[in-house]
Biotite code that builds the C-alpha atoms (Angstrom):
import biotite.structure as struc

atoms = struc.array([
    struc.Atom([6.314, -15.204, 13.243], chain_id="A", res_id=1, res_name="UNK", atom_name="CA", element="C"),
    struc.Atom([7.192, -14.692, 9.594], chain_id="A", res_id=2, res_name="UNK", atom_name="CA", element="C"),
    struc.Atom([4.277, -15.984, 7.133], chain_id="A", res_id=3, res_name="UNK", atom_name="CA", element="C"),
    struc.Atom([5.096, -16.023, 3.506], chain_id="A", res_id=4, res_name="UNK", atom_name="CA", element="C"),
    struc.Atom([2.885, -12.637, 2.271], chain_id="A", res_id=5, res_name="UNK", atom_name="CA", element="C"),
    struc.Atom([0.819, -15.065, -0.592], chain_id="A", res_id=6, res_name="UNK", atom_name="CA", element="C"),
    struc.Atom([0.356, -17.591, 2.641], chain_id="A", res_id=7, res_name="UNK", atom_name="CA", element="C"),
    struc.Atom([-1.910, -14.477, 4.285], chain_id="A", res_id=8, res_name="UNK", atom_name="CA", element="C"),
    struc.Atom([-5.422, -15.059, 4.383], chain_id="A", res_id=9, res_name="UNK", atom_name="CA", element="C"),
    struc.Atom([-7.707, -12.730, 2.782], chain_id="A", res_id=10, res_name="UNK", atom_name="CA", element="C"),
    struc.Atom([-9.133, -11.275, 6.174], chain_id="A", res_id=11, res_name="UNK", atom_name="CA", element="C"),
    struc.Atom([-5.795, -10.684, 6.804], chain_id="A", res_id=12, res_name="UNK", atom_name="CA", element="C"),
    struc.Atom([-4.972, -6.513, 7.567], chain_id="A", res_id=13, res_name="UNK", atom_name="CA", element="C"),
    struc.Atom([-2.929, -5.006, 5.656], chain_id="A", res_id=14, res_name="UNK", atom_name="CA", element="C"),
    struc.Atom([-0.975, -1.243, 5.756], chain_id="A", res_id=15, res_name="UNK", atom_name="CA", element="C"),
    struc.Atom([0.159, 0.081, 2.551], chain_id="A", res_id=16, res_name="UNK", atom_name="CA", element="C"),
    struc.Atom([3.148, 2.697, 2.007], chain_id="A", res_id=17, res_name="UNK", atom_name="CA", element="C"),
    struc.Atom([3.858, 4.356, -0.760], chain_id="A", res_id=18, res_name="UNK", atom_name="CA", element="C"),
    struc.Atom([7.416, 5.208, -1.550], chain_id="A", res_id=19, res_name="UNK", atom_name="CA", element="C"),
    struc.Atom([8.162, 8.582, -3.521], chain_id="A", res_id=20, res_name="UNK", atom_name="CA", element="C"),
    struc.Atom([9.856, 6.909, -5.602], chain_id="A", res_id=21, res_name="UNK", atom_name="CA", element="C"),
    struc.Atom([10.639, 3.712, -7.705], chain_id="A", res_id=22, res_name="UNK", atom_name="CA", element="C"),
    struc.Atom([13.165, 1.507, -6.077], chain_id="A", res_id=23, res_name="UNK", atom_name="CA", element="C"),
    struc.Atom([15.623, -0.358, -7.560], chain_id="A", res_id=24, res_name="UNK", atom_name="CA", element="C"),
    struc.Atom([15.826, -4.359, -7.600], chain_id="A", res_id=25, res_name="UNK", atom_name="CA", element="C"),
    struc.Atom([19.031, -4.085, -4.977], chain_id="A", res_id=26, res_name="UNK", atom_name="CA", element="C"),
    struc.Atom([17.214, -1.797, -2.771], chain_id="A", res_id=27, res_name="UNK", atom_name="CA", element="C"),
    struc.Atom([14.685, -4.132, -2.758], chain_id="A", res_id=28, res_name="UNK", atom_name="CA", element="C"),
    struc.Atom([16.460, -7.004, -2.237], chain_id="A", res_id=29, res_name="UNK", atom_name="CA", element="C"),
    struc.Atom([19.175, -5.401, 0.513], chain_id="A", res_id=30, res_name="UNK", atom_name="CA", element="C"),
    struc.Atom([16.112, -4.779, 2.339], chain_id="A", res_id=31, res_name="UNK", atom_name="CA", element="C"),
    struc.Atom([14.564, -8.586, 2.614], chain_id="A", res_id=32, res_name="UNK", atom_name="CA", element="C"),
    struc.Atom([16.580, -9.853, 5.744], chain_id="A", res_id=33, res_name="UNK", atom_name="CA", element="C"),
    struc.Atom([15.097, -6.562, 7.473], chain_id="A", res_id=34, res_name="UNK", atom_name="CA", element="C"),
    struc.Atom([11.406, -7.233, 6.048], chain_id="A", res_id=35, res_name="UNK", atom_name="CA", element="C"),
    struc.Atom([11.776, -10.759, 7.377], chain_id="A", res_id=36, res_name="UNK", atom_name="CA", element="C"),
    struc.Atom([13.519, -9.995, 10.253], chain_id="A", res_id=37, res_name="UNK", atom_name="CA", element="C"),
    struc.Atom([10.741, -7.573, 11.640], chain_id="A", res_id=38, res_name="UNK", atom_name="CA", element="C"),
    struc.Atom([7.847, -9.902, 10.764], chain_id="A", res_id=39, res_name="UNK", atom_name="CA", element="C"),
    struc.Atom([9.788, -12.368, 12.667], chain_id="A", res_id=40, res_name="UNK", atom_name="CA", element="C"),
    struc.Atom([9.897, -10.293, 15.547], chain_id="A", res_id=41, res_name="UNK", atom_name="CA", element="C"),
    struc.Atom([6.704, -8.156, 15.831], chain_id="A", res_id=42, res_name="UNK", atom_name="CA", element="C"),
    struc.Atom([4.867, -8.800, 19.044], chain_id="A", res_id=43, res_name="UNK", atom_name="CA", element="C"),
    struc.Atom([1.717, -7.409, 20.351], chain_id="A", res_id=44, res_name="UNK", atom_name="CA", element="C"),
    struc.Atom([1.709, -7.293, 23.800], chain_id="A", res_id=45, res_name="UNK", atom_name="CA", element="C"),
    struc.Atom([3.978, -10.308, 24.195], chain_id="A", res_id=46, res_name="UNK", atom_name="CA", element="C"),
    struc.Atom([2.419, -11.971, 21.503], chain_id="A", res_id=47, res_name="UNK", atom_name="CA", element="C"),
    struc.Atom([4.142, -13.142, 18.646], chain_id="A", res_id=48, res_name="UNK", atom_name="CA", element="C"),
    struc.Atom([1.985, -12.177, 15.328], chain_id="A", res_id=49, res_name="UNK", atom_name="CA", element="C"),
    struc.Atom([1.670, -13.698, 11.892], chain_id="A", res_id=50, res_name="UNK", atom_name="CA", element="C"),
    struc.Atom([2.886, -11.384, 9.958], chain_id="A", res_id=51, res_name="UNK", atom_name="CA", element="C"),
    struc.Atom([4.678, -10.494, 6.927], chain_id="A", res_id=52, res_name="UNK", atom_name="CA", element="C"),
    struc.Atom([5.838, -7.628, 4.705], chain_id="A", res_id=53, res_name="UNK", atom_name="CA", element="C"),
    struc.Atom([7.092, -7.153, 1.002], chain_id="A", res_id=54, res_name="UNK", atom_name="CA", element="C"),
    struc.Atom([7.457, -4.057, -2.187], chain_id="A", res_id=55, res_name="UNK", atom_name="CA", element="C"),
    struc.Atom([4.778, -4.603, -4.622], chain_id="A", res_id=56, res_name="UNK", atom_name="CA", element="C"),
    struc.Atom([5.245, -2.449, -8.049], chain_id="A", res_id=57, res_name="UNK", atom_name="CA", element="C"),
    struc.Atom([8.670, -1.568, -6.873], chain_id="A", res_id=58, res_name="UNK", atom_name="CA", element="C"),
    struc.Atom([6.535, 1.200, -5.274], chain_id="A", res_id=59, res_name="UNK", atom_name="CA", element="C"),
    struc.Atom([4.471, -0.305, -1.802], chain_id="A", res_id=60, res_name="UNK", atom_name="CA", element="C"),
    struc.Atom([5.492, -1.629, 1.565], chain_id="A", res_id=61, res_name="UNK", atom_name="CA", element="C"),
    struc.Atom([2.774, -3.838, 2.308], chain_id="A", res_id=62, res_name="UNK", atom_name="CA", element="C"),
    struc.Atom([2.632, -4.958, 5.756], chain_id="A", res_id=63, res_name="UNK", atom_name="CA", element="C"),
    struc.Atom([0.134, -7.565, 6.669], chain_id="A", res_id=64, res_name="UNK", atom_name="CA", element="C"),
    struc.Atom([-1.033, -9.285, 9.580], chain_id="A", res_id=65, res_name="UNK", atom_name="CA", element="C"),
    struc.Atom([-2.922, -12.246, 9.915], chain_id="A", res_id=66, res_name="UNK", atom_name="CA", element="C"),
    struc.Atom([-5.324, -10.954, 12.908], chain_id="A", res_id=67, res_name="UNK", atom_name="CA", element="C"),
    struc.Atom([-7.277, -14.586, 13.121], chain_id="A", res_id=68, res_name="UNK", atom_name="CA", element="C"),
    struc.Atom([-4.005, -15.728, 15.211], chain_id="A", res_id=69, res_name="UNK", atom_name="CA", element="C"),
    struc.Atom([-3.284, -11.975, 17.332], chain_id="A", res_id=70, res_name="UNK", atom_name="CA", element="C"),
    struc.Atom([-4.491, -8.728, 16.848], chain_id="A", res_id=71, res_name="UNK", atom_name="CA", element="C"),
    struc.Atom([-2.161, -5.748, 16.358], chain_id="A", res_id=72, res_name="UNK", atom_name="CA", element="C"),
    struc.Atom([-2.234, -3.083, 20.006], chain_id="A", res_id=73, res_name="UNK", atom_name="CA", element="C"),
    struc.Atom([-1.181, 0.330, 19.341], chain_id="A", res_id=74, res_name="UNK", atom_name="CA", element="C"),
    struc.Atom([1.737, -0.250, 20.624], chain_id="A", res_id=75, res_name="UNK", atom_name="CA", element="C"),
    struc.Atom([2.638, -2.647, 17.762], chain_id="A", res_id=76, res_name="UNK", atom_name="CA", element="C"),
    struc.Atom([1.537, -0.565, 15.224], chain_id="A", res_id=77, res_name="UNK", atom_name="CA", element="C"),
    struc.Atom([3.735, 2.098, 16.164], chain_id="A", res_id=78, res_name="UNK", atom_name="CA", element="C"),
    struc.Atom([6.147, -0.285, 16.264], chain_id="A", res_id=79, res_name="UNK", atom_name="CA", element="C"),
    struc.Atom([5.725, -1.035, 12.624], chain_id="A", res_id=80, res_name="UNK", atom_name="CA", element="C"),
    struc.Atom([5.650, 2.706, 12.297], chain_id="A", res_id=81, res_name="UNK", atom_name="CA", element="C"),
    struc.Atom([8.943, 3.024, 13.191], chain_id="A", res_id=82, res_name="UNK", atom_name="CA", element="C"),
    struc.Atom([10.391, 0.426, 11.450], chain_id="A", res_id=83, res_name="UNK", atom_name="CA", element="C"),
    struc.Atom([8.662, 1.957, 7.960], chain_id="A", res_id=84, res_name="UNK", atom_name="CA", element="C"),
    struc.Atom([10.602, 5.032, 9.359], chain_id="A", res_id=85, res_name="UNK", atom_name="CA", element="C"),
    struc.Atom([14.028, 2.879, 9.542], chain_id="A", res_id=86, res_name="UNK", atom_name="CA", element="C"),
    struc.Atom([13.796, 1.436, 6.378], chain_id="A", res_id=87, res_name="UNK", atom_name="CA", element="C"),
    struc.Atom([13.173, 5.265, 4.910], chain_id="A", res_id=88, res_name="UNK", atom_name="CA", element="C"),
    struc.Atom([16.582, 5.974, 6.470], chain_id="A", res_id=89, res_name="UNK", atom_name="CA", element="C"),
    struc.Atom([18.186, 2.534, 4.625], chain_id="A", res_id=90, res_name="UNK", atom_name="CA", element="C"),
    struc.Atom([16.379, 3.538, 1.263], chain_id="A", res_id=91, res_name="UNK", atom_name="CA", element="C"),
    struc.Atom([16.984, 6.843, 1.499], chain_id="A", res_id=92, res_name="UNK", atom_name="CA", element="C"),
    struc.Atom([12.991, 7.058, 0.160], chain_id="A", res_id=93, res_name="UNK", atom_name="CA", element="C"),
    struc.Atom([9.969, 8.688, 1.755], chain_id="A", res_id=94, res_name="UNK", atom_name="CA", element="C"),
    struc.Atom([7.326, 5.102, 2.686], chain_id="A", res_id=95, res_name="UNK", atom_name="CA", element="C"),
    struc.Atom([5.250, 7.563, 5.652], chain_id="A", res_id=96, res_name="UNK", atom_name="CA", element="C"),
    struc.Atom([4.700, 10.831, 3.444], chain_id="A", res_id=97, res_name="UNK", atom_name="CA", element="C"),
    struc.Atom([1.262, 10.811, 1.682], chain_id="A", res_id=98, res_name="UNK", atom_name="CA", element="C"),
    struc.Atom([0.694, 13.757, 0.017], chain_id="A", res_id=99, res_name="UNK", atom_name="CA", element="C"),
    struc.Atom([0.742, 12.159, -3.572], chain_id="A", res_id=100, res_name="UNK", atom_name="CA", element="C"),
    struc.Atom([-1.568, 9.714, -5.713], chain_id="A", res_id=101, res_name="UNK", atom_name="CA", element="C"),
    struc.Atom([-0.445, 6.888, -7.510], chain_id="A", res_id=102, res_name="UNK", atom_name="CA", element="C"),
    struc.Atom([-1.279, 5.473, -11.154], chain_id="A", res_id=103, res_name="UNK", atom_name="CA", element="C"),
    struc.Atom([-1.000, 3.019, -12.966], chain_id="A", res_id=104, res_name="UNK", atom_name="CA", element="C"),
    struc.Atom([-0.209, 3.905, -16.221], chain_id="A", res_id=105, res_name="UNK", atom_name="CA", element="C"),
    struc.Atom([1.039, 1.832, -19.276], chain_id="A", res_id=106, res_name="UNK", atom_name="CA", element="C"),
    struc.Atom([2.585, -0.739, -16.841], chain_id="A", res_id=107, res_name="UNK", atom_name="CA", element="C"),
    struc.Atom([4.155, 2.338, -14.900], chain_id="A", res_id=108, res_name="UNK", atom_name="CA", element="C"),
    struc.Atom([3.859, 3.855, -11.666], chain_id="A", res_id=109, res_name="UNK", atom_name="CA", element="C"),
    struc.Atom([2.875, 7.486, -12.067], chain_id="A", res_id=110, res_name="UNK", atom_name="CA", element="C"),
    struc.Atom([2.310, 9.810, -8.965], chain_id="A", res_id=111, res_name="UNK", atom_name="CA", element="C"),
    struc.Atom([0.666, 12.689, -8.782], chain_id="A", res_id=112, res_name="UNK", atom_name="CA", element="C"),
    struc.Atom([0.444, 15.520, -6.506], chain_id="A", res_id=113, res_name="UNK", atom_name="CA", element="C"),
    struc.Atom([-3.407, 15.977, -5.014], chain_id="A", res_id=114, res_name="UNK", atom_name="CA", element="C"),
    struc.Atom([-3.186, 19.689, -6.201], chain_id="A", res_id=115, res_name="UNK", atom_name="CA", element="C"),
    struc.Atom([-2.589, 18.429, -9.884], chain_id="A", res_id=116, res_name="UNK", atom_name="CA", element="C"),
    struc.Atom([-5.350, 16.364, -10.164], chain_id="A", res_id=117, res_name="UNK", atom_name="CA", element="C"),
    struc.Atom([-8.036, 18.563, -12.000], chain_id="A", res_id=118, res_name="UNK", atom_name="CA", element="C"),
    struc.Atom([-5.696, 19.441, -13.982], chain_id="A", res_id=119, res_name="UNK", atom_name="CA", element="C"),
    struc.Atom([-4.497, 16.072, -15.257], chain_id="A", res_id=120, res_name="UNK", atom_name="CA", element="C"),
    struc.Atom([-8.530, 15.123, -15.270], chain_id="A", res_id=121, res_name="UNK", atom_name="CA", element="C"),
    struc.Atom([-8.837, 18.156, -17.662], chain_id="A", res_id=122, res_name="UNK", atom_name="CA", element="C"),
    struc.Atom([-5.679, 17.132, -20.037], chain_id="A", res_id=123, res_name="UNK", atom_name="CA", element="C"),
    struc.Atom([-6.675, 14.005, -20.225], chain_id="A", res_id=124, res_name="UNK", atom_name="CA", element="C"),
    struc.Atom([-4.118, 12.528, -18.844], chain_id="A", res_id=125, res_name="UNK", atom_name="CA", element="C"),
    struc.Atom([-5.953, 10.824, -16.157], chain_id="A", res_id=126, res_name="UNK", atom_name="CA", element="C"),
    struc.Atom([-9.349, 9.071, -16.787], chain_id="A", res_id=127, res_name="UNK", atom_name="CA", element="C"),
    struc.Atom([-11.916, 7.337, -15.468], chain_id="A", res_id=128, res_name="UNK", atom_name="CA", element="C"),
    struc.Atom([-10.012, 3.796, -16.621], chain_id="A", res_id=129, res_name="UNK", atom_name="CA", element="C"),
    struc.Atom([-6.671, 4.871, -15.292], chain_id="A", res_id=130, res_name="UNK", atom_name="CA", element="C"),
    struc.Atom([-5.887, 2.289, -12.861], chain_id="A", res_id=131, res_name="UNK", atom_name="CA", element="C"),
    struc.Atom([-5.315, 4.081, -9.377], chain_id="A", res_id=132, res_name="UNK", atom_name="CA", element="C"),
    struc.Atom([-3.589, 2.165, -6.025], chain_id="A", res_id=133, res_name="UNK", atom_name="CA", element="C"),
    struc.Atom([-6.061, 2.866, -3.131], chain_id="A", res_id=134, res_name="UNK", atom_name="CA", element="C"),
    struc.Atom([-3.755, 2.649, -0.472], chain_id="A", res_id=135, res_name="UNK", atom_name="CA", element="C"),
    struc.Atom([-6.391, 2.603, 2.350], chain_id="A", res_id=136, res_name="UNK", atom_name="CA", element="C"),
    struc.Atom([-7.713, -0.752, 1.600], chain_id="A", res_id=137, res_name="UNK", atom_name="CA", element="C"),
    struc.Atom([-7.661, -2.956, 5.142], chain_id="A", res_id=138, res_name="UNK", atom_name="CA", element="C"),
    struc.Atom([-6.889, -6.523, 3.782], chain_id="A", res_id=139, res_name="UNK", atom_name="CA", element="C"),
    struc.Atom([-5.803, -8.746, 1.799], chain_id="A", res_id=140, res_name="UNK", atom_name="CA", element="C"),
    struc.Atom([-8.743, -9.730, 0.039], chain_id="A", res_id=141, res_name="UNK", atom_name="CA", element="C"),
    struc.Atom([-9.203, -6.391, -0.855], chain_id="A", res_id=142, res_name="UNK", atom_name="CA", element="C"),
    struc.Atom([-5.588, -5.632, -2.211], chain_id="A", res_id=143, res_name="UNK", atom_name="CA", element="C"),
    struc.Atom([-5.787, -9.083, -4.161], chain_id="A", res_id=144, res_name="UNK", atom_name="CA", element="C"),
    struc.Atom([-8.782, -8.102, -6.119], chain_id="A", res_id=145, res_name="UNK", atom_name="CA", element="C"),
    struc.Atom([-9.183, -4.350, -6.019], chain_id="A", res_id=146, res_name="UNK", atom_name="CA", element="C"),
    struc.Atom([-5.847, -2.977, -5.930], chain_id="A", res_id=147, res_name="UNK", atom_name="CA", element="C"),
    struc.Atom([-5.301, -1.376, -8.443], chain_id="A", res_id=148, res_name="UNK", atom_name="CA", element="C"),
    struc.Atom([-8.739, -0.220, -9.537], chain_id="A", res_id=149, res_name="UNK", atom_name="CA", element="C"),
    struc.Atom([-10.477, 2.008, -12.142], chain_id="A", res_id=150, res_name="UNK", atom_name="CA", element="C"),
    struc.Atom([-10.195, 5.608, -10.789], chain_id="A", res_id=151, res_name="UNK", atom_name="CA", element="C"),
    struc.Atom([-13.722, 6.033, -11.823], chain_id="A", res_id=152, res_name="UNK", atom_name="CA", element="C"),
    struc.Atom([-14.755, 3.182, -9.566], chain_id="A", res_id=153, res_name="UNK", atom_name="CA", element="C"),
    struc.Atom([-13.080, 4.927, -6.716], chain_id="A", res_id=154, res_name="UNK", atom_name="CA", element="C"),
    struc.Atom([-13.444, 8.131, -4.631], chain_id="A", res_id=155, res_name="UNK", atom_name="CA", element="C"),
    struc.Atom([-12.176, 9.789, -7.577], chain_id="A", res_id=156, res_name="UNK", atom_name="CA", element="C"),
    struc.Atom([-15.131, 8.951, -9.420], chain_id="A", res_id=157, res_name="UNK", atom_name="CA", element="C"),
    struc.Atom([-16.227, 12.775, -8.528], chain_id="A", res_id=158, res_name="UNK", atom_name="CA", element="C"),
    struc.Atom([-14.083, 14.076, -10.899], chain_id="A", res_id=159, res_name="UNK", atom_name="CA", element="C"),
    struc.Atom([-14.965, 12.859, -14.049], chain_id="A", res_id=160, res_name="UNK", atom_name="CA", element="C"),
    struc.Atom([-18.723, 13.321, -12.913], chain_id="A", res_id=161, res_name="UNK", atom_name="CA", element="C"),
    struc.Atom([-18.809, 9.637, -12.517], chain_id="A", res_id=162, res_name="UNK", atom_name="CA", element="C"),
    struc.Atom([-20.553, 9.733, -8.530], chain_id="A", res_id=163, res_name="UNK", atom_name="CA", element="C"),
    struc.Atom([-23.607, 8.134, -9.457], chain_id="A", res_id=164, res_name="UNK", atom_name="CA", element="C"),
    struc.Atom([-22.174, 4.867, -11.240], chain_id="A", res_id=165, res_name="UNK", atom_name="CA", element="C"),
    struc.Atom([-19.441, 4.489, -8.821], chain_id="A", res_id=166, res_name="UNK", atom_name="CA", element="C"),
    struc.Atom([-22.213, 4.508, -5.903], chain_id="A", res_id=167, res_name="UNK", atom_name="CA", element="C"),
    struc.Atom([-24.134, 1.571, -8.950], chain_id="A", res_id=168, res_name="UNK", atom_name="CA", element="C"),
    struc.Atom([-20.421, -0.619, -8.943], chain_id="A", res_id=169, res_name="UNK", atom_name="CA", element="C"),
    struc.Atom([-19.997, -0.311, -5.065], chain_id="A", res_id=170, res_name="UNK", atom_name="CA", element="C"),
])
């Protein structure tokens, strides 16, 4: 059953893909009916789920699930999968690929391969205030109030020899 994604309660899960690129307003839009259309549909072993899905940043797929009503099986999840991997066709984007990092810089997206990290630590042009999108958080609660976050309040942290106050803000 579709649920409106601000209608989601906190505890609610949440999966979080990261296109490679920014998508445009009519992507995003042309893809609605489908985003709908699955969370209408998504079952869990016969089940119907509460569920929704929507692009945050012009950037994220979030997908969440309201598991106080019906838990996601495996099976649904790779159901989901698939339908990420659909909508990569439609977009012509990568949503499953996770190699890169994303920022949040001056109101933009930024990504950044993990190999080029030091390096943009030592330039400068990431610090321990640039706002990074932690696309492992489980739920809602978490992606309401911590996504994005400080990169030095984050595993990141290590890099600008920030461990032992991230462990402190934890």
């Amino acid at each position: 059953m579709f649920v409106a994604f601000d209608q989601l309660p906190p505890s609610a899960r949440v999966w979080i893909y990261q296109a490679n690129r920014q998508l445009s307003s009519p992507e995003i839009l042309a893809t609605l009916p489908a985003l709908a259309r699955f969370a209408e549909e998504w079952t869990s072993h016969g089940r119907t789920l509460h569920a929704s899905a929507e692009f945050l940043h012009q950037q994220f797929l979030v997908v969440g699930l309201d598991e106080g009503v019906a838990g996601a099986s495996g099976c649904s999840i790779d159901a989901s999968v698939r339908f990420v991997a659909q909508l990569e066709q439609q977009l012509g984007a990568e949503l499953l690929e996770k190699s890169q990092l994303a920022f949040l810089q001056g109101g933009v997206v930024h990504l950044l391969k993990r190999s080029e990290l030091k390096t943009a630590v030592t330039a400068g042009t990431l610090t321990p205030d640039t706002f990074y999108f932690d696309n492992t958080l489980a739920t809602k609660g978490e992606l309401d109030t911590s996504w994005p976050r400080r990169a030095g309040e984050t595993w990141l942290a290590r890099y600008f020899g920030q461990e032992a106050k991230s462990q402190l803000l934890a």
